[in-house]
Kinemage of the C-alpha trace (Angstrom):
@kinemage 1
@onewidth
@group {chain A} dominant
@subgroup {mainchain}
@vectorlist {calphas} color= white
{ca unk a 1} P -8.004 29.087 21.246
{ca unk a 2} L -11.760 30.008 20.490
{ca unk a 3} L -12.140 26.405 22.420
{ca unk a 4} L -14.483 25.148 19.568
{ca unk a 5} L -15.816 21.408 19.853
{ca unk a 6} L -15.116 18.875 22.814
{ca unk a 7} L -11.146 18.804 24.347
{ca unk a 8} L -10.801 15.739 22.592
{ca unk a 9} L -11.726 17.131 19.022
{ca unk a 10} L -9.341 19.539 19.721
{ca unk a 11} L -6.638 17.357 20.463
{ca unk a 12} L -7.385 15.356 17.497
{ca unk a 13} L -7.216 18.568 15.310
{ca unk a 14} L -4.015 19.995 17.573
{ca unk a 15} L -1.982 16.601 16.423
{ca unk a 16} L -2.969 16.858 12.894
{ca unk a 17} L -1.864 20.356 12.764
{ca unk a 18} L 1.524 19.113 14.581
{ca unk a 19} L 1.925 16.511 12.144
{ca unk a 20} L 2.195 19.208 9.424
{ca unk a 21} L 3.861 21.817 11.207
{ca unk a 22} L 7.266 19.664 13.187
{ca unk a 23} L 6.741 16.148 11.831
{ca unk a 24} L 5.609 12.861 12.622
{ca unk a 25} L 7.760 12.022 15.688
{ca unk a 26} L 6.222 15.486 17.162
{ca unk a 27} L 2.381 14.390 16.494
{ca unk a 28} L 2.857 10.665 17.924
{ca unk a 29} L 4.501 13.174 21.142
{ca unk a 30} L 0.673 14.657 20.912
{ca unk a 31} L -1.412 11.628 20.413
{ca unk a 32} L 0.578 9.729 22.996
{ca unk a 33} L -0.425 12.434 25.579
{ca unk a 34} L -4.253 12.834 24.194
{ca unk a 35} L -3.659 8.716 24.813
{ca unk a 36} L -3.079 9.165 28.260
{ca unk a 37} L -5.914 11.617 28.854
{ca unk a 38} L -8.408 9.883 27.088
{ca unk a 39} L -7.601 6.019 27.802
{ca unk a 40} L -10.647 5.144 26.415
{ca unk a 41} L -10.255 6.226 23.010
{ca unk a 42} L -8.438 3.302 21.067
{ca unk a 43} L -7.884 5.783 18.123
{ca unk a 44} L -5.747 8.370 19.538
{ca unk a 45} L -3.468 5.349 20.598
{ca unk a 46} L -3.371 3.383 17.005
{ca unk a 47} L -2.081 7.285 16.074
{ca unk a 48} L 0.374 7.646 18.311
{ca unk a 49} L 1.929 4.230 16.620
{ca unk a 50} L 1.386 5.454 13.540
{ca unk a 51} L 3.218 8.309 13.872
{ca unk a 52} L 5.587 7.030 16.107
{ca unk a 53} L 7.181 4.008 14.037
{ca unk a 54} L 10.629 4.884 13.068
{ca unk a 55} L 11.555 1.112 11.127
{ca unk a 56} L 14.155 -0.959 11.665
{ca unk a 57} L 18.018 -0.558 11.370
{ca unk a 58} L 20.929 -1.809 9.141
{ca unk a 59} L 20.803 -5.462 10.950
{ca unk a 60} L 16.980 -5.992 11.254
{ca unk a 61} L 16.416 -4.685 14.572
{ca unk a 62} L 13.832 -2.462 15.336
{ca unk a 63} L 14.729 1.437 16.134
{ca unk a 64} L 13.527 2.369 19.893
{ca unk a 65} L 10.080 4.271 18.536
{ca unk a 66} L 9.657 1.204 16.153
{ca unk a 67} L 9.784 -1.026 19.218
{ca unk a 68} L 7.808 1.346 21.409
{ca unk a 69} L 4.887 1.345 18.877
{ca unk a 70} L 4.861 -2.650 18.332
{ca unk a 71} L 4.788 -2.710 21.982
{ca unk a 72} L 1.591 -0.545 22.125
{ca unk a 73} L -0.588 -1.836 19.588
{ca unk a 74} L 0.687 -6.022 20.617
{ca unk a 75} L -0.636 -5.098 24.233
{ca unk a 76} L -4.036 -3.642 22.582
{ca unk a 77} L -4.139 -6.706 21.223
{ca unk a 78} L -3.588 -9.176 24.132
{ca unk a 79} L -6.899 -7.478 25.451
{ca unk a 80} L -8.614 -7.610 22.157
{ca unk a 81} L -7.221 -9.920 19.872
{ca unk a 82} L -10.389 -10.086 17.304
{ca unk a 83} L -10.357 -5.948 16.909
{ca unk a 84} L -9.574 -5.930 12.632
{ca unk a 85} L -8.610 -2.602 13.168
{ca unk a 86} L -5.785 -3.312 15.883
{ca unk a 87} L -4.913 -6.018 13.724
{ca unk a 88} L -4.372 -4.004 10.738
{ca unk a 89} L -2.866 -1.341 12.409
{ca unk a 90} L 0.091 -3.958 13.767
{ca unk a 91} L 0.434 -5.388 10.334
{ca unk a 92} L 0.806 -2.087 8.745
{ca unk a 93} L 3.573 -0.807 10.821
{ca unk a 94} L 5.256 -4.340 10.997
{ca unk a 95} L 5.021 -4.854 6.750
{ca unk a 96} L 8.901 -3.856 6.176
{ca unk a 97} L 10.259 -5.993 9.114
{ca unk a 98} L 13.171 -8.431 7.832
{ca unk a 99} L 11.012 -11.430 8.977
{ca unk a 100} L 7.839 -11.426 9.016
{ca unk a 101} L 7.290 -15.136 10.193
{ca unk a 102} L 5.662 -14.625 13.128
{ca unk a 103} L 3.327 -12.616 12.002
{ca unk a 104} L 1.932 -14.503 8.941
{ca unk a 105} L -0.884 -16.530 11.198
{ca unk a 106} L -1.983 -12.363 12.298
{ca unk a 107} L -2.922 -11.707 8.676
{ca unk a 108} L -4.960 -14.798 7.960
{ca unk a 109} L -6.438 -13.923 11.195
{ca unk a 110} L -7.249 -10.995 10.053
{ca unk a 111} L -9.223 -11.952 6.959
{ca unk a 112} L -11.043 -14.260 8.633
{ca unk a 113} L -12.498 -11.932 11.053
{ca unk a 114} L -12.821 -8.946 8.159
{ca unk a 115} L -13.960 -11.344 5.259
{ca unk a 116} L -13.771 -9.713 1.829
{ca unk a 117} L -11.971 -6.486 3.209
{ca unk a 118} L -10.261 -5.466 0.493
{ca unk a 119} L -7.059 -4.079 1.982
{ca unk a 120} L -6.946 -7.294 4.572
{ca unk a 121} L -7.192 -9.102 1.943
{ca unk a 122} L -4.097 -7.330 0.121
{ca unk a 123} L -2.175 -6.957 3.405
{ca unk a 124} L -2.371 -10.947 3.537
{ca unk a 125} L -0.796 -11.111 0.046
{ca unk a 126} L 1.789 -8.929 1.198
{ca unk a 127} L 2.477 -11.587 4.129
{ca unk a 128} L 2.753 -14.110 2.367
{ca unk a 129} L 4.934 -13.307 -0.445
{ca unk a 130} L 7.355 -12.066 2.413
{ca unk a 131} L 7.070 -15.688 4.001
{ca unk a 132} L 7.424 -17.446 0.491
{ca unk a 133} L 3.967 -18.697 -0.097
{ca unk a 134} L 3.739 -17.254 -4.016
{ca unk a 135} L 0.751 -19.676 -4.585
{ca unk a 136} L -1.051 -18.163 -1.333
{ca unk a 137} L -0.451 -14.900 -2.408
{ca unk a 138} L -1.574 -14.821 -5.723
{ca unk a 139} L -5.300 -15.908 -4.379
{ca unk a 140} L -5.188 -13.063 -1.920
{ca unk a 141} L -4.323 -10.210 -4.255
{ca unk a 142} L -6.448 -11.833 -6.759
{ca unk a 143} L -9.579 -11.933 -4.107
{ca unk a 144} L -7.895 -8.359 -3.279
{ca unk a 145} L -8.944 -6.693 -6.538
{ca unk a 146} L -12.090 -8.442 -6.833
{ca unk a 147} L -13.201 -6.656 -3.962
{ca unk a 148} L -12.327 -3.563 -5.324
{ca unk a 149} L -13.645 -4.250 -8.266
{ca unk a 150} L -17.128 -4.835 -6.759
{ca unk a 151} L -16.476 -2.197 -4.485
{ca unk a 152} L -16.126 0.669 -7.583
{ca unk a 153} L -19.116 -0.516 -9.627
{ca unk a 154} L -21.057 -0.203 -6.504
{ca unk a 155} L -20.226 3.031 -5.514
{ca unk a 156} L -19.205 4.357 -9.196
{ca unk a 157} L -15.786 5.438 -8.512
{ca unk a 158} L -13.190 5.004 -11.231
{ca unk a 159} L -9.753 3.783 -11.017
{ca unk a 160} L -7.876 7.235 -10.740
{ca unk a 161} L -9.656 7.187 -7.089
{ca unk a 162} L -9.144 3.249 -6.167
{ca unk a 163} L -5.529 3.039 -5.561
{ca unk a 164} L -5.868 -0.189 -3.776
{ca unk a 165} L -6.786 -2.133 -6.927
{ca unk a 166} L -3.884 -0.998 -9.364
{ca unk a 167} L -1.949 -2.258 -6.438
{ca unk a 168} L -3.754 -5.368 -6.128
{ca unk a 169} L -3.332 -6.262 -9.722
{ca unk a 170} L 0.665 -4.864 -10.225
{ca unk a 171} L 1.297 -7.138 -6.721
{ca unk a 172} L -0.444 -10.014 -8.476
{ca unk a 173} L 0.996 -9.766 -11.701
{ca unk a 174} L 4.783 -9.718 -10.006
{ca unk a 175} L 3.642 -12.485 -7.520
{ca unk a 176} L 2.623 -14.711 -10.459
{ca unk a 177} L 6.243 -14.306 -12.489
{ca unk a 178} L 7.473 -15.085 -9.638
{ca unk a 179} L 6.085 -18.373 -10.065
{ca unk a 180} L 7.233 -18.146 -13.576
{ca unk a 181} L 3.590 -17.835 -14.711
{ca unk a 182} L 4.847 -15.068 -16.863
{ca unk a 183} L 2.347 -15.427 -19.714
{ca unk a 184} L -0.113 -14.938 -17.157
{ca unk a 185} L 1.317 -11.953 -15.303
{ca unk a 186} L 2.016 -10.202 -18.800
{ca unk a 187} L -1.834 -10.407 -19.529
{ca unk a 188} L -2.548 -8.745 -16.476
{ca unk a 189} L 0.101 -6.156 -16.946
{ca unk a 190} L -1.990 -5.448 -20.628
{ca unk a 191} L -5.131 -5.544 -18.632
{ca unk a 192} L -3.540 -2.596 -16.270
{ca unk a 193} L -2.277 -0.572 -19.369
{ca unk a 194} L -4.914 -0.139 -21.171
{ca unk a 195} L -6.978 1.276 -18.770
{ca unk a 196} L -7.981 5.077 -19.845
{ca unk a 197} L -7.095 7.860 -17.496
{ca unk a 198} L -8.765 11.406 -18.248
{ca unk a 199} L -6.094 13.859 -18.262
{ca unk a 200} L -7.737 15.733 -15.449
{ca unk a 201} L -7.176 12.860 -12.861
{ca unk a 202} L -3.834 12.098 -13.652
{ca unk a 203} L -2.893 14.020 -9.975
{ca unk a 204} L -5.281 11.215 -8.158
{ca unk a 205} L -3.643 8.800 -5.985
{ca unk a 206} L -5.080 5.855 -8.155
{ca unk a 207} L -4.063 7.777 -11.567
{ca unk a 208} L -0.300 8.351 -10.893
{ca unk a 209} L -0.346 4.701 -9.830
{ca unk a 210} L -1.483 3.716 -12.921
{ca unk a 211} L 0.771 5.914 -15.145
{ca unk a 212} L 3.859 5.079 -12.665
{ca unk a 213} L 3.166 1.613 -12.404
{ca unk a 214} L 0.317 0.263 -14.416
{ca unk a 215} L 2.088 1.502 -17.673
{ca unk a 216} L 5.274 0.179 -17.170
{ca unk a 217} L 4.532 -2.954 -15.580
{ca unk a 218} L 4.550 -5.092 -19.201
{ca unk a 219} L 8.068 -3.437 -19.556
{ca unk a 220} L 9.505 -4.190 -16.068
{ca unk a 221} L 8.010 -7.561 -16.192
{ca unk a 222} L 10.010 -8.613 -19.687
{ca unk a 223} L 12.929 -6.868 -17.975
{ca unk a 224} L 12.543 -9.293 -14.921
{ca unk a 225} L 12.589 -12.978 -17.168
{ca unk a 226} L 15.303 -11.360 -19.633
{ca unk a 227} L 14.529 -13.675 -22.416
{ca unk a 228} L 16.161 -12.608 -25.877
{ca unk a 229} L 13.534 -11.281 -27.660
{ca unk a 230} L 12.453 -9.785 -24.748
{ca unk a 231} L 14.391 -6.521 -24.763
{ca unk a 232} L 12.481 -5.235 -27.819
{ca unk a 233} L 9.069 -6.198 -26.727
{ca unk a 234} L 9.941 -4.326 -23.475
{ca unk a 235} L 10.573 -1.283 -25.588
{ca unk a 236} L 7.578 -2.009 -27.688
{ca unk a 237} L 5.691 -2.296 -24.377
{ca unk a 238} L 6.288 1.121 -23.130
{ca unk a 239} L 4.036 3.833 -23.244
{ca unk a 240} L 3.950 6.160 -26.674
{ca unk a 241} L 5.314 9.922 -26.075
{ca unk a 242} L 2.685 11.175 -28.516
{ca unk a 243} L -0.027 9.484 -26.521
{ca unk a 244} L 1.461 10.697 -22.911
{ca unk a 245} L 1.274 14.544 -24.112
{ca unk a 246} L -2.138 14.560 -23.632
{ca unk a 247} L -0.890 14.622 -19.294
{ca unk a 248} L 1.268 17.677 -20.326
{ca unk a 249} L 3.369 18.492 -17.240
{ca unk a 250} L 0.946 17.310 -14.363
{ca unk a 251} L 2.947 14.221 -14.120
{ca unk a 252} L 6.556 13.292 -14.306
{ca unk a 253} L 5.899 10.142 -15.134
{ca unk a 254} L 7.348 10.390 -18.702
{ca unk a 255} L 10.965 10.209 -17.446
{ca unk a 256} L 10.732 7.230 -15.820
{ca unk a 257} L 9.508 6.087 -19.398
{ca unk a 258} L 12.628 7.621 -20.555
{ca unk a 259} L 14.971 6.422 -17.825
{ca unk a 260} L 13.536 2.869 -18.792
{ca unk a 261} L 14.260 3.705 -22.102
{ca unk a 262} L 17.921 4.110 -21.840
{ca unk a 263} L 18.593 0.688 -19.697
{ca unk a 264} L 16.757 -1.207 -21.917
């Protein structure tokens, strides 16, 4: 109203404000028209697919809006095909498809244009566990955390604000026992537990990964092989109430412990 900024600012801060007020379907409404109005701006398009994907129905086919915003981004990138960022906009809103076949050569693509990108290099993974290449996979979540790694002791951040890496190393750690190299996986799962998250950052994105998933991945991993001793080390493996009171009631976390708990 006070007409603040450029028009395009505005309609940038108009769809955000959408988003939150009616939804997702209603923003990719707004960025599709900023789109239209601005056909120069790549971003406001890549939004209105963001917002505007919808998934894919009970036998694999994509819903209308799904197909809509497949269509968008694949003709962004028949005019572009080297843009990394209209590649891993398509392979983020294509990662639940039922087969993702023909789009495995799109995310080595992808890291090969954006070489040690950390969340290419993830997405890849991603691809090709979907396609069946465990071996393939395991490389690219391992090169996946890596990055992060380096990326956090360059920068200083800790692990309640890199999300990406507990991700990395959980995805890895499942990829390898897929492959049955369990002893492996299990040592990575440790790796991930042991990790100490201050009490005041168990909110971040990164620390309720780690308490949701980190901490229970040694359990859910002995679950998954189902040897016979393996029961009790998976109780043995989960986290200790007296050491989770510290997290009071920021996180719910502890009743997924429980709920674990009570199958086992």
């Amino acid at each position: 109203e006070k007409e603040a900024a450029t028009e395009l600012e505005r309609s940038y801060a108009f769809g955000i404000a959408t988003f939150f007020q009616k939804g997702a379907a209603a923003a990719a409404g707004v960025f599709q028209q900023v789109s239209e109005k601005f056909p120069n701006d790549p971003q406001a398009k890549l939004l209105a697919a963001a917002f505007g994907r919808t998934g894919y129905d009970d036998e694999g086919k994509p819903n209308p809006e799904q197909e809509r915003a497949e269509r968008l981004l694949n003709e962004m990138l028949a005019k572009d095909p080297d843009h990394p960022l209209y590649l891993y906009a398509y392979l983020t809103i294509r990662a639940e498809a039922p087969d993702l076949r023909g789009d495995l050569d799109r995310a080595r693509h992808l890291c090969q244009i954006a070489p040690g990108y950390a969340p290419a290099l993830h997405m890849l993974g991603h691809y090709e566990v979907r396609n069946g290449n465990i071996p393939q996979a395991i490389e690219a979540f391992s090169q996946a955390g890596e990055a992060y790694r380096k990326w956090m002791t360059a920068t200083g951040v800790t692990h309640a604000d890199c999300p990406g890496w507990v991700k990395a190393e959980c995805y890895g750690a499942a990829a390898l026992a897929t492959k049955g190299d369990y002893e492996i996986a299990l040592a990575v799962a440790k790796s991930v537990a042991a990790i100490d998250l201050p009490a005041d950052r168990a909110r971040s994105e990164g620390g309720q990964l780690l308490l949701w998933e980190g901490r229970t991945l040694e359990t859910r991993l002995l679950m998954r092989r189902g040897n016979k001793a393996d029961i009790a080390a998976a109780l043995a493996a989960l986290p200790k109430p007296d050491k989770h009171k510290v997290y009071g009631k920021t996180t719910h976390s502890v009743w997924f412990y429980q709920g674990l708990a009570f199958i086992l």
